[in-house]
C-alpha positions, 0 to 999 in steps of 0.5 A: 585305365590303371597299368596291370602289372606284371604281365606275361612272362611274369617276373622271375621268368626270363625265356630269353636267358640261355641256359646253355643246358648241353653244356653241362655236362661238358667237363672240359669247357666247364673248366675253361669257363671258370677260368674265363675273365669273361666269366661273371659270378651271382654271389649268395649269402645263404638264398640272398642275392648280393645287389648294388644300389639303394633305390635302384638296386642291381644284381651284382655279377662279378667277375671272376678276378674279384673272388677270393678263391677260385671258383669252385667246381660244385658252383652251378653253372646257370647259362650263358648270357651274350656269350659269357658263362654266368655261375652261382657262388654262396659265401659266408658270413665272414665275408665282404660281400654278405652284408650286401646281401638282400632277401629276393621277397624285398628287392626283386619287384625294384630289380630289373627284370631280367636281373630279377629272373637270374636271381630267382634262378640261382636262389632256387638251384641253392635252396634245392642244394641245401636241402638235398645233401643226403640221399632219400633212399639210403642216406648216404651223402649225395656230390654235385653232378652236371654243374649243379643241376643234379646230385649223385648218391655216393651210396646207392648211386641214384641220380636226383633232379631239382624239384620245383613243385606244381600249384595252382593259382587261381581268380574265382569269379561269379558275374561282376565279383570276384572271389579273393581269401585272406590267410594268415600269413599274408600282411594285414589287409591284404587279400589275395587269389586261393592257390595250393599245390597239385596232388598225385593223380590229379590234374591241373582243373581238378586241383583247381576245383579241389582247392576253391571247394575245399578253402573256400566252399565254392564249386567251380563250373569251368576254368581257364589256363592263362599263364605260369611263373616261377615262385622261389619261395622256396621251389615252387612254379604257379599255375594261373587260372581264371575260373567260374562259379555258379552262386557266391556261396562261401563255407571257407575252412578256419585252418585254411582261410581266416576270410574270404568275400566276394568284391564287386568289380567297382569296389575293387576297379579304383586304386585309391579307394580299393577296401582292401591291399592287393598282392605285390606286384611281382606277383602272378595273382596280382596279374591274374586280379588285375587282368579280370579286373580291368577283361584283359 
């Protein structure tokens, strides 16, 4: 029987990374931190990691004597990890390290797992800065607060959390088929589970019960929570279900889904011979596919 890929924790998740989350507020032990030689660095150019290596590549952690400049006080603190503080720090263009840069979507299925996971960390505290520079009451400028993982409002004084938003994933399946959509974003051939975020007042089954109705026509009869993963791309955390229809009716919407076919569990079992491409690996619908696929 085929390998499933990406089991629980998914990649992109790492429950053994000590994020140290009482010390962020310790201003003094901060301090010595970014003064510490044992103090290692996650550099981003933009939301890239910068990696070493070509075929195997690593996530560079750099030590803080191989900056240009002191580390800033505005670069978020991510945790510890064996008992040295771990940082985030974006450069620029200009500098060195930029053009070893790599989009977190190409490389992090070839990172190791755990790199993988403080990479998608660092990226997403960076895309939550980037985009929270003013206030969305009053629009005054906002300042980093609590090592990265908060900003104040110079203005009105109100304090903002990063944001990861809800949604759910799901594997619909009826008897032996399984239900997979195709939209347009998504590389040719490549058919995957219907996903889409959570609305206010609802919960996680009614979301799920909603977005298959909605991109695909089908009601769904019963639903099971299996698992969750991060997804940086750009602030979001995916909820893993696997559910149940009771016929293989399809009335899938043209702004949703440009497709979507129920496939047997034989058609899909042999990876050599599948009709269609699977999500990628690092992915949780390829886990939740795969994990129906072979009654995991």
């Amino acid at each position: 029987m085929p390998e499933i890929l990406n089991p629980p924790p998914h990649r992109y998740a790492d429950p053994a990374f000590d994020r140290a989350a009482l010390k962020r507020k310790d201003e003094a032990w901060l301090t010595a931190r970014r003064r510490d030689p044992r103090t290692r660095v996650v550099t981003l150019h933009g939301l890239d990691p910068v990696v070493d290596g070509g075929d195997a590549p690593r996530l560079r952690l750099t030590p803080l004597a191989d900056l240009p400049a002191p580390l800033s006080a505005d670069a978020p603190f991510l945790g510890e990890h064996r008992g040295a503080a771990v940082f985030a720090h974006a450069v620029d263009a200009a500098h060195p390290a930029a053009g070893d840069a790599v989009a977190l979507r190409r490389v992090g299925p070839a990172l190791p797992a755990r790199e993988a996971a403080l990479a998608a960390y660092a990226r997403a505290l960076r895309y939550w800065h980037d985009t929270h520079g003013f206030c969305s009451a009053c629009g005054a400028r906002t300042v980093v607060k609590e090592a990265g993982h908060a900003r104040q409002c110079g203005g009105c004084g109100r304090t903002v959390f990063p944001r990861t938003d809800p949604a759910v994933i799901v594997l619909v399946a009826c008897g032996e088929h399984c239900l997979l959509g195709r939209s347009p974003r998504l590389p040719a051939g490549m058919y995957s589970t219907l996903a889409g975020f959570v609305e206010p007042g609802e919960s996680l089954e009614d979301t799920v019960r909603r977005e298959v109705r909605e991109e695909a026509g089908v009601e769904v009869t019963a639903s099971r929570y299996r698992s969750s993963q991060p997804w940086p791309f750009p602030a979001s955390l995916m909820l893993g279900f696997h559910a149940t229809a009771a016929e293989r009716t399809l009335a899938f919407e043209d702004d949703e889904l440009e497709d979507a076919r129920w496939f047997h569990r034989g058609e899909l079992a042999d990876p050599s011979s599948r009709p269609v491409t699977l999500p990628a690996p690092d992915s949780i619908a390829r886990w939740l596919i795969e994990s129906w696929l072979y009654a995991r």
